[in-house]
TIMIMAR-904812 format. One line per field, with one value per residue (C-alpha): x, y, z; residue number from 1. Coordinates in nm, 3 decimals. Last residue first. Example, Ala and Ser with C-alpha at 12.3 -4.5 7.8 and 13.67 -1.06 7.14 Angstrom:
REM residues 2
x	c(1.367|1.230)
y	c(-0.106|-0.450)
z	c(0.714|0.780)
k	c(2|1)
//
This chain:
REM residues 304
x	c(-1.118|-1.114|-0.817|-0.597|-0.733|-0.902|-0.713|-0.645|-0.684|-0.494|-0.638|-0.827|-0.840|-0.948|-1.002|-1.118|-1.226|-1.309|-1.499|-1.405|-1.609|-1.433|-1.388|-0.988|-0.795|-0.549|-0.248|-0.138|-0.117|-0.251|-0.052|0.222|-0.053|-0.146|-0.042|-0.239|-0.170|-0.353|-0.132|-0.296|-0.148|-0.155|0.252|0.172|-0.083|0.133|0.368|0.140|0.025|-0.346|-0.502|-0.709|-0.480|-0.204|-0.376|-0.708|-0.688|-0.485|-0.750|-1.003|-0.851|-0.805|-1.246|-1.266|-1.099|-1.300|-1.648|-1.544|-1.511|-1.659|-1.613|-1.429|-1.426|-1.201|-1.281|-1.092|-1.294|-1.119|-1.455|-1.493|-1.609|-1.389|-1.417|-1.727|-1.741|-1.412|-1.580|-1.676|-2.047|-2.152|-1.914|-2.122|-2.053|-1.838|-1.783|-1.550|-1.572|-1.314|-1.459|-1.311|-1.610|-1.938|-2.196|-1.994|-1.891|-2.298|-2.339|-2.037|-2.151|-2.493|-2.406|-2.153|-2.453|-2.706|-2.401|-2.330|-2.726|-2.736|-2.899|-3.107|-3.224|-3.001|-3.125|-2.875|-3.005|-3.002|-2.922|-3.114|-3.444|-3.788|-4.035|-4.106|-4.356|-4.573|-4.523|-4.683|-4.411|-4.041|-3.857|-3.998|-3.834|-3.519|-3.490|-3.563|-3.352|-3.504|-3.226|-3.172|-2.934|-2.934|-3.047|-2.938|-2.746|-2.733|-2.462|-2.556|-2.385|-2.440|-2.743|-2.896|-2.521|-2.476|-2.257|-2.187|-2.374|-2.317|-2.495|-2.650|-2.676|-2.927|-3.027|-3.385|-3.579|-3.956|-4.211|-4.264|-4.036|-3.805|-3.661|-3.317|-3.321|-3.023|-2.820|-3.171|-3.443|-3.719|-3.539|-3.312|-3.535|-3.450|-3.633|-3.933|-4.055|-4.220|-4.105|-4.477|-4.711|-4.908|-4.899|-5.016|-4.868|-4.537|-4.228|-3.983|-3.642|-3.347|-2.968|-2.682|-2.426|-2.238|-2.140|-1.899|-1.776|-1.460|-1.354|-1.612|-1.960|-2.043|-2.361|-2.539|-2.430|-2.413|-2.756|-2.879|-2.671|-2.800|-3.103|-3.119|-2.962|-3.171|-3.466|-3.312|-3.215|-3.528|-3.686|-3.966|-4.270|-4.551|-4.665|-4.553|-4.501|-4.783|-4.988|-5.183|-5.218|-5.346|-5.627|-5.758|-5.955|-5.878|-5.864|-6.122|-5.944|-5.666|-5.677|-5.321|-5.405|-5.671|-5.463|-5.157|-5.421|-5.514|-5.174|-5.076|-4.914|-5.001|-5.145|-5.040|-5.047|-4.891|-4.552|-4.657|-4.981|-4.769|-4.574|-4.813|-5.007|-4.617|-4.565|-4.913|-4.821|-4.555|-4.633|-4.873|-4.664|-4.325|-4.099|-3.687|-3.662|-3.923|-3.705|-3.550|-3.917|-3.964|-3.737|-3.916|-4.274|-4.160|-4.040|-4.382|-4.567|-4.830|-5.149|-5.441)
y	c(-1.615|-1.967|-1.959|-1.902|-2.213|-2.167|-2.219|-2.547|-2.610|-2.633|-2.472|-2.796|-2.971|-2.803|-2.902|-2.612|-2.557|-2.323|-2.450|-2.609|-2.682|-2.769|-3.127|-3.228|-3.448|-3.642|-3.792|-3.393|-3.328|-2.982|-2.717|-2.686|-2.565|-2.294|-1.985|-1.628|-1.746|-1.771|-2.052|-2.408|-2.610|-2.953|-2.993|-2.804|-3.014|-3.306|-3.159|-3.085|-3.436|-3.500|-3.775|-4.096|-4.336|-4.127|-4.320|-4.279|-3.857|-3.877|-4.100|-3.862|-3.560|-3.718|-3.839|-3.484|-3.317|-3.525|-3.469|-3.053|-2.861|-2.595|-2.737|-3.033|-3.112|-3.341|-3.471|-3.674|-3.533|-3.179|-2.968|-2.766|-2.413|-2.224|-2.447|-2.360|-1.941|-1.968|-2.036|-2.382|-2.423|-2.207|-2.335|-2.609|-2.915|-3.266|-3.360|-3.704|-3.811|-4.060|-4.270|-4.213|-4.158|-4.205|-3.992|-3.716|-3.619|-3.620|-3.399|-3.156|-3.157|-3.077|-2.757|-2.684|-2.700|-2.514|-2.204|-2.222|-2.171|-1.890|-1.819|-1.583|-1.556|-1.357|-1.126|-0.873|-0.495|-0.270|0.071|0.330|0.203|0.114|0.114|-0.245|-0.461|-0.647|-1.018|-1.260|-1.322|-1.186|-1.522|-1.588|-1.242|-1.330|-1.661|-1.943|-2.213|-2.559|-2.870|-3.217|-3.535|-3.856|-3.762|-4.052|-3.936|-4.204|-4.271|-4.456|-4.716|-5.022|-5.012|-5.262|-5.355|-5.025|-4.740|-4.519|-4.445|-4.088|-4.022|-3.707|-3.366|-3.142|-2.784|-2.758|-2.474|-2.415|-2.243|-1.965|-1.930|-1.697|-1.639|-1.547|-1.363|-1.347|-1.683|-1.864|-1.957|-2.219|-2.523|-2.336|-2.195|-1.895|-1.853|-1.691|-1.783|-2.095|-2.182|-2.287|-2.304|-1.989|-1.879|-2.205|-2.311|-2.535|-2.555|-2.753|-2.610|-2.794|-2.708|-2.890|-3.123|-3.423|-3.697|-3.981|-4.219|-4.313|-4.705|-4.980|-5.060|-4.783|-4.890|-5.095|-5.026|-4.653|-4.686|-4.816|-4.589|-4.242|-4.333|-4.388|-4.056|-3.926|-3.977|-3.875|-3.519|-3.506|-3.539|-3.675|-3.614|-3.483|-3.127|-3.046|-3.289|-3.562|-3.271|-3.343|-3.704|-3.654|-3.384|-3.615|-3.804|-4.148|-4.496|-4.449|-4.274|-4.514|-4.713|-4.630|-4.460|-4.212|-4.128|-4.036|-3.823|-3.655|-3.540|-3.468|-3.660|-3.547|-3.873|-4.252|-4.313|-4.642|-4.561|-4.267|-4.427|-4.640|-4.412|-4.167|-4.509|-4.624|-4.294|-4.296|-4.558|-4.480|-4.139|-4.339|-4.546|-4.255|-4.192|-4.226|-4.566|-4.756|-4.636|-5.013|-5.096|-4.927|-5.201|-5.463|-5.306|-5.353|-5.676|-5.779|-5.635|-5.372|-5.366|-5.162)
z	c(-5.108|-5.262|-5.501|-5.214|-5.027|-4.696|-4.399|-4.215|-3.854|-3.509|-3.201|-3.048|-3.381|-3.668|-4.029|-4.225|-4.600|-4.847|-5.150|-5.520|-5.840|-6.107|-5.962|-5.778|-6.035|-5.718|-5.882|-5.999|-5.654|-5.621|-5.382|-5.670|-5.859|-5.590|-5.748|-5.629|-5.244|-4.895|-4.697|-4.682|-4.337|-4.421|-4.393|-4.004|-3.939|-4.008|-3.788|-3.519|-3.531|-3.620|-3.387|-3.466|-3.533|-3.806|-4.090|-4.028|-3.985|-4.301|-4.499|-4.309|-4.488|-4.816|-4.800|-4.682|-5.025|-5.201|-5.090|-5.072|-4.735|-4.527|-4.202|-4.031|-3.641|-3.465|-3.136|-2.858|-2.610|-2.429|-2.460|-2.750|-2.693|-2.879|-3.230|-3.195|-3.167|-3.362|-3.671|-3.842|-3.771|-4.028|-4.291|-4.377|-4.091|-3.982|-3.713|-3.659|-3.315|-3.116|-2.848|-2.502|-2.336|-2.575|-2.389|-2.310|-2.674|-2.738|-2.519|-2.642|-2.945|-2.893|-2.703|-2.956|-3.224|-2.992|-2.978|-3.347|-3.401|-3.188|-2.869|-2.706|-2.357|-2.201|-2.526|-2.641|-2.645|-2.917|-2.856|-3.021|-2.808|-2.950|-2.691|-2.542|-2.735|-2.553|-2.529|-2.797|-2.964|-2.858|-2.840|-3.190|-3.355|-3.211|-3.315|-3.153|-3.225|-3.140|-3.068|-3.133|-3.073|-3.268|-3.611|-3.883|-4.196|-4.488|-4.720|-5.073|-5.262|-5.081|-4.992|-4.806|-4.698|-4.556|-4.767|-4.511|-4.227|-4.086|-3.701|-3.681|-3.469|-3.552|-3.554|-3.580|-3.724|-3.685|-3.902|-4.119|-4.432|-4.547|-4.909|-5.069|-5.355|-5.615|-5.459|-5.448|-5.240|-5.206|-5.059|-4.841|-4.691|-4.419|-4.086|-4.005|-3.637|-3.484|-3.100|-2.994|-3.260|-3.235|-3.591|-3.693|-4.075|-4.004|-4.227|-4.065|-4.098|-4.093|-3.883|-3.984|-3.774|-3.882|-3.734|-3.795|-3.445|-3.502|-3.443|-3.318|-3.262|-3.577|-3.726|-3.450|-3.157|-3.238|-3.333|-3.053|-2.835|-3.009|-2.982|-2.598|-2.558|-2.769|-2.582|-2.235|-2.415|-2.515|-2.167|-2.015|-1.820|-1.987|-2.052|-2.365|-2.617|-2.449|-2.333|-2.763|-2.688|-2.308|-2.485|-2.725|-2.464|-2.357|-2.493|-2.753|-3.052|-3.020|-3.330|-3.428|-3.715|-3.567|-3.267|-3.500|-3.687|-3.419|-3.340|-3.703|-3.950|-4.261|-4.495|-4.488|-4.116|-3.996|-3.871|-3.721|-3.577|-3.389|-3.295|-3.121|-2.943|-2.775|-2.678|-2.496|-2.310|-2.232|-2.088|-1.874|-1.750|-1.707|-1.969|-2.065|-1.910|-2.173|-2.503|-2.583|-2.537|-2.901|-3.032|-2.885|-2.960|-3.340|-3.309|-3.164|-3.429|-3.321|-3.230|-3.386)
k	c(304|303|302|301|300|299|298|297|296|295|294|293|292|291|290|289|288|287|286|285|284|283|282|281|280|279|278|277|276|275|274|273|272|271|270|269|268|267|266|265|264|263|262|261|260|259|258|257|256|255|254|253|252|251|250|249|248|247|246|245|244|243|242|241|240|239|238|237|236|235|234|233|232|231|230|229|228|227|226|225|224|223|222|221|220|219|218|217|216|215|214|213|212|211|210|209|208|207|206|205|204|203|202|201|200|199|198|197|196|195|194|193|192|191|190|189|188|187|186|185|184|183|182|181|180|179|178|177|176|175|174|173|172|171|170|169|168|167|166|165|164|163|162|161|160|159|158|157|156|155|154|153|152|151|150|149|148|147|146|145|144|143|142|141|140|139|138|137|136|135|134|133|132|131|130|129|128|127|126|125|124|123|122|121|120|119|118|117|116|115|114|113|112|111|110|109|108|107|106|105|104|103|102|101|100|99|98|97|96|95|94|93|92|91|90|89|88|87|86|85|84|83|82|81|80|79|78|77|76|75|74|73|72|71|70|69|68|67|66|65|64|63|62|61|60|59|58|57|56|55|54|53|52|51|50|49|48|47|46|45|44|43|42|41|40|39|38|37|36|35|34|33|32|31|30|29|28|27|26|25|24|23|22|21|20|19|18|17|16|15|14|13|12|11|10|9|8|7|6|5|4|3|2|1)
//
């Protein structure tokens, strides 16, 4: 089946980033992604784009692992076309969350048990088996098609492995009383900074806006910031950010120490006075930080 010309235009945009015959088979994959009504698997990708002739299944399947390209080339590509698109000028808004795609093989490559989200609960949380991406998106908000919604776009990705999925299929050491660190191992705050910090390098002297659940908020991020113009915000209400980001527009991009200072929220049993009786906050209210190289705010009194 071919495709529509402004289709194949926009997936051109992607020709640098593989090889021929890598792009070839790119263009077959996404093709029958777009098309394919059921589960999208490999084969049926190949079924839905008409390709089940041009070449054996096998080329399809060494397309994610053995071909050569890189994600990091993919995204980068992404990222600009949407960039260019939805944010030409002004901050750049991303946030960063991790998402688990639930998968069924037990030898999938990079699968462990991670925690859902979707299935769990404050009383019992629940695992399930398959893999877990942390992400780094573009925010769109409120686009003429729809005006009253905000979208999140992925730009930049990365697999965590957790411990248990760096270990399968090797032989099992003896048990030892002193557990180990893996070289190999690494956290979710770690991939996030790491995405962070590529992204920061692709767009210069453009200012970002991160925002994240508490996760990515701690030290272990905040530490390993490059010098960007960046600001990161974590654990935080809709509100609350939307009066944070009026303050961040309003001073041109950068957070004066003594506006930080004003902003900073000491721990405390009374906070009316810290509640602007202009601004009716909801019932429900979270910790939040707003950091900026070392600066940030603390977590409310009545949030502890």
């Amino acid at each position: 089946m071919e495709c529509t010309q402004s289709f194949t235009a926009l997936l051109s945009e992607f020709r640098c980033v593989f090889t021929q015959p890598s792009w070839q088979i790119f263009l077959c994959l996404m093709t029958g992604w777009v098309l394919s009504h059921r589960r999208r698997f490999v084969t049926e990708l190949i079924w839905s784009s008409g390709c089940t002739r041009r070449g054996h299944h096998s080329r399809y399947h060494d397309f994610f692992g053995k071909s050569v390209w890189k994600l990091d080339n993919l995204s980068w590509v992404l990222a600009k076309l949407l960039v260019a698109v939805f944010a030409p000028v002004g901050i750049i808004e991303l946030g960063v969350d991790d998402t688990l795609c639930r998968k069924r093989g037990l030898m999938v490559y990079g699968t462990g048990m991670h925690h859902d989200p979707l299935i769990s609960s404050r009383a019992k949380p629940l695992t399930s088996w398959g893999h877990d991406w942390v992400v780094v998106t573009l925010i769109v908000r409120n686009p003429f098609w729809a005006s009253t919604k905000v979208w999140s776009l992925p730009i930049a990705f990365r697999l965590y492995r957790n411990r248990q999925g760096l270990t399968k299929g090797k032989k099992k050491a003896r048990p030892s009383k002193k557990r180990t660190q893996d070289p190999n191992h690494r956290t979710r705050p770690q991939l996030a900074t790491e995405l962070i910090c590529l992204v920061a390098g692709w767009f210069g002297e453009r200012m970002l806006l991160v925002s994240g659940d508490s996760a990515y908020g701690g030290q272990s991020v905040l530490g390993a910031l490059p010098a960007y113009s960046l600001q990161l915000a974590s654990g935080f209400t809709a509100r609350r950010f939307e009066r944070c980001e009026e303050q961040l527009l309003g001073s041109g991009g950068t957070l004066h120490a003594r506006r930080m200072g004003q902003m900073k929220l000491q721990r405390s049993s009374s906070v009316s006075s810290l509640r602007p009786n202009s601004v009716p906050w909801g019932p429900r209210s979270t910790s939040m930080r707003w950091m900026s190289g070392s600066s940030k705010i603390e977590p409310r009194g009545d949030e502890i």
